[in-house]
N, C-alpha and C positions, 0 to 999 in steps of 0.2 A: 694281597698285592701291595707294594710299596710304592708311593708315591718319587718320584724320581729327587735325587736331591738338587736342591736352590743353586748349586755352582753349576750344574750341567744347566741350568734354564740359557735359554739363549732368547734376546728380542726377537718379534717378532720379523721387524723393518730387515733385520742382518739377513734375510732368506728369502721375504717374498718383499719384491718392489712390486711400485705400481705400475711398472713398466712390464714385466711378469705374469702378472694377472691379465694387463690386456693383450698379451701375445696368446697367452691360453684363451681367452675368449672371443678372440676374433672370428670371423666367417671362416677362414682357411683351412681351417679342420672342423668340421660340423660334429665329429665325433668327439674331438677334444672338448667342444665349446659343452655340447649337449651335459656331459660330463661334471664340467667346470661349474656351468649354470650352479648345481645341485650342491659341487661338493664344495665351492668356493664363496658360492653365494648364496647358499640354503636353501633355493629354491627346491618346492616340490615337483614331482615326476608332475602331477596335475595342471604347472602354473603354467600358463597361456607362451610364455616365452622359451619354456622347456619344452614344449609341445611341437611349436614353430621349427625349433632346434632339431628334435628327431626326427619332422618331415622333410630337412633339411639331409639328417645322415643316409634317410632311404633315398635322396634323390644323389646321393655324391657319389664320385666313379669306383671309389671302393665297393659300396653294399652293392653298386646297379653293375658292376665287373663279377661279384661270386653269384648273385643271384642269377646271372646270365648263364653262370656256367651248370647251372640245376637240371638235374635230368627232370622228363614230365614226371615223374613216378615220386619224388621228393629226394631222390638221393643224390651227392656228388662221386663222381668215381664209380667206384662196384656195389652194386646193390646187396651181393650177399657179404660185406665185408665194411663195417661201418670205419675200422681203423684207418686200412693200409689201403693204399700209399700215405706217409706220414704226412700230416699237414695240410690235405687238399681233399680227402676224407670226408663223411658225410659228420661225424663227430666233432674232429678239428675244425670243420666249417664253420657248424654252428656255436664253436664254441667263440671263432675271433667276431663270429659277426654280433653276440652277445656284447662283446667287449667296446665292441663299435656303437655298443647303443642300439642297433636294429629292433623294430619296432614288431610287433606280432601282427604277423598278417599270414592270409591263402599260402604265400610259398613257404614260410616258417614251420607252418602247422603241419602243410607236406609233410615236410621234413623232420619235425619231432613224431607224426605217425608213423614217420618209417623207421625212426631209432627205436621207438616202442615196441617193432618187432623183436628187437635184441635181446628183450628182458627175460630172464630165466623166471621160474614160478617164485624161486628165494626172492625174486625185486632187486639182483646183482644182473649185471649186466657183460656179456662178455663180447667178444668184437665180431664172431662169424655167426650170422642169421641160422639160426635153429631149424633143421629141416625134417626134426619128428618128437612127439612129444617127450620122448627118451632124454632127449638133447634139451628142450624145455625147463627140464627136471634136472640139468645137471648140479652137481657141485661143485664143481670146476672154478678155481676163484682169480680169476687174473689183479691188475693192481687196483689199489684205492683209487688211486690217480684216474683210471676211465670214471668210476662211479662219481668220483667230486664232481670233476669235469661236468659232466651230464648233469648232474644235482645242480652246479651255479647257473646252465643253462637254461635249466627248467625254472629256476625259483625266476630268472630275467626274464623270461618270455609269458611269465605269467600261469605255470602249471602247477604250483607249490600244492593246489588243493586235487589233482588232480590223482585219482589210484595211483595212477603209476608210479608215480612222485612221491607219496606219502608207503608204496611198498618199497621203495629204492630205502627212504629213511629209516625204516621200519628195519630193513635187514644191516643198513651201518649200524641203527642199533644194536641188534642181535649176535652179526660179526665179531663188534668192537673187542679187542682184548682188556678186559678192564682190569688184570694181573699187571699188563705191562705195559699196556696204554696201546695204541694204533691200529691197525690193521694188518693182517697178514697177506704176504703177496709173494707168487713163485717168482718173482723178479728178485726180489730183495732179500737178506744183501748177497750179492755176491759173492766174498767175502767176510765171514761176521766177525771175524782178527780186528778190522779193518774201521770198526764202526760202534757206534756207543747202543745206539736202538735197535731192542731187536725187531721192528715190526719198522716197514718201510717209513722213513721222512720226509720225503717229498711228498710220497702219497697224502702222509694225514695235512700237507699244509692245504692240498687241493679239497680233503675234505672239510675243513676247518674254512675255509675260505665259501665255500656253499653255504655253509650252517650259519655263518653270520650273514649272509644275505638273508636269511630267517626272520623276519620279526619274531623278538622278545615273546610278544605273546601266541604266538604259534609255536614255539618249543615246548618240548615235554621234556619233564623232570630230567628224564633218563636221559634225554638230546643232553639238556643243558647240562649237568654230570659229565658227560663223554669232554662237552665241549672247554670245562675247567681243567680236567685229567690232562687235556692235549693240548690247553695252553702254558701248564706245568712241565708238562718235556719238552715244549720248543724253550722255555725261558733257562731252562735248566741246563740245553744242549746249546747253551750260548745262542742261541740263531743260526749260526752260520760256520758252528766249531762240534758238529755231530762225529768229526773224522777223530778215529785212533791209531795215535802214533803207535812202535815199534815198543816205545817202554812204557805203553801204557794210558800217556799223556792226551790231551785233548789236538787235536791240527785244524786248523780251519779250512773249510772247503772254502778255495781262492775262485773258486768260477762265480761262486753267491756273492761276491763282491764286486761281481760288473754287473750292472743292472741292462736287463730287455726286455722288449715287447713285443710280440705276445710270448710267452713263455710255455705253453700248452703242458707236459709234464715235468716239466722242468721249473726249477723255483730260484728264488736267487732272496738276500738277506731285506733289499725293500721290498717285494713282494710279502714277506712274512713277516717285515713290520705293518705294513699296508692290512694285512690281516687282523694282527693281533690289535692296531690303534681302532680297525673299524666294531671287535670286540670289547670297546670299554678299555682296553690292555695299559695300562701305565704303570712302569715298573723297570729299578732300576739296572734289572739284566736285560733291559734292551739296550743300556746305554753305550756300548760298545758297537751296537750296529746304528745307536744317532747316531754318535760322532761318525762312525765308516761313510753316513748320510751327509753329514754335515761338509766334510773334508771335498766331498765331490762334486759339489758343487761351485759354478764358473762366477768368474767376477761380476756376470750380468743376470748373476740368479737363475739360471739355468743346469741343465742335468745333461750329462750325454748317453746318446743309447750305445751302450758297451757291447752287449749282445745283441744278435739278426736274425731270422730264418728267412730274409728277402731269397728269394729266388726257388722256396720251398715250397710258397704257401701259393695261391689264386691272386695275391695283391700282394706289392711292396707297401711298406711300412715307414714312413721317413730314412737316413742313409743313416748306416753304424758310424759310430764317432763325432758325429754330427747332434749340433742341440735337440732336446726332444722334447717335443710338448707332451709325448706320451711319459716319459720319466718324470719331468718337472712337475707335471700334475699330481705321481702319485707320489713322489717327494715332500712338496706343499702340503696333500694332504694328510699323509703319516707327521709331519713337523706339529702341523696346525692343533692335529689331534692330542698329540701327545704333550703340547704346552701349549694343551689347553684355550687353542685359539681358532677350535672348530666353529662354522656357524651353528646354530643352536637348528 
């Protein structure tokens, strides 16, 4: 890995004011703050004031609005159908209230026993509840993107030691294409003219995105292997330029250049900075997506959310277009990281 060169460093002061930091750490969003605490101010998940912070995010209209909408049995929506309807899904649930910070408790654990039923004997997971062991046993492999998903869910809610959870890894490991790097998925590509990888992109940023909520010393050889392999193809496919032109050439996919939250399969160029800085990742073929970083942010140190799925999910998410404490936060913290201005 290459250390970034001296003329791309930028001060720190040019990006986070102190005015900045305390708009993210305010009461206003319990979610943001709980976040902030940690990733701004080092605090441990343990420390008395991060702790406050999370009883804070279970009691705020967001987590106490999807937890309401919980069937008794753990699930949201259809119980034989963890996917679909997109976004309000017993999967996508769990995955934004992750996101949110939500705290492991009775209605959680529901709700990860009833994803549990999803898993085939491989420890892949696919979206319609198995209704005989035939089906158990399938090999049937839908995208990475469900399995990361599920995998970040699990390592946040506290199940990383869990079978389940250590067979979900067990078979990314197994899967993994280690000829060509990724995962294979009947989604992807639609297209292969059209695209540089042949093994879906988005998918491996969600898997890639789980595996570094890993602690270092919980990975295995093979994990960590996969996990250099796949940080080689994103640095390599530019970040955010995986598209192939008509002669050949590289194209940037222009939707990864608006940043949103939550993103569920979907990824965009700070999310998979956000990944790779939370990986050790420093290295001067990100530097193309600082600057796209750097460029868009407002004269008050702020980010805006470019992308929405408001009106899709169980809860709005602050307004599109509008400054976002959810962007800012992971801007600050992709900058901090990558010069070198994380807290320790």
């Amino acid at each position: 890995m290459h250390v970034p060169a001296e003329s791309v460093h930028v001060n720190r002061l040019d990006y986070m004011k102190r005015e900045t930091s305390d708009w993210l750490l305010d009461q206003s969003n319990p979610s943001v703050r709980f976040w902030a605490l940690q990733q701004l101010l080092g605090k441990r998940r343990n420390d008395p004031e991060v702790m406050r912070a999370q009883a804070e995010v279970m009691r705020s209209d967001e987590v106490t609005r999807i937890l309401k909408a919980q069937r008794p049995e753990g699930h949201w929506e259809k119980s034989e159908d963890m996917y679909l309807p997109k976004y309000t899904a017993t999967t996508h649930t769990l995955l934004i209230l992750a996101e949110l910070g939500a705290a492991r408790e009775p209605q959680i654990e529901r709700a990860v026993e009833h994803i549990f039923r999803f898993q085939r004997v491989s420890g892949h997971f696919l979206i319609q509840l198995p209704k005989t062991q035939r089906a158990k046993e399938s090999v049937v492999k839908d995208g990475c993107c469900i399995d990361g998903n599920i995998l970040y869910y699990l390592v946040h809610f506290g199940y990383l030691d869990d079978p389940h959870t250590q067979q979900l890894i067990q078979f990314q490991v197994d899967y993994h294409s280690d000829d060509v790097s990724g995962w294979k998925c009947r989604s992807y590509p639609i297209d292969p003219s059209k695209v540089f990888p042949e093994n879906c992109y988005m998918g491996r940023i969600k898997v890639l995105r789980a595996f570094a909520r890993i602690p270092k010393s919980k990975r295995s050889s093979d994990l960590q292997r996969i996990i250099n392999q796949e940080v080689e193809t994103v640095l390599d496919n530019g970040i955010f330029r995986y598209l192939r032109n008509t002669d050949g050439s590289r194209k940037d996919k222009q939707g990864w250049k608006r940043s949103g939250f939550p993103l569920f399969y979907q990824s965009d160029a700070l999310e998979v900075l956000d990944v790779l800085t939370e990986l050790g990742v420093r290295d001067e073929r990100m530097g193309d997506a600082i600057e796209l970083t750097l460029s868009q942010m407002s004269d008050k140190g702020t980010w805006a959310l470019k992308n929405s799925y408001n009106g899709k999910m169980w809860i709005a998410i602050e307004e599109q277009g509008k400054p976002s404490k959810w962007i800012t936060l992971r801007a600050i913290r992709v900058l901090d990281r990558y010069f070198g201005n994380a807290p320790s």
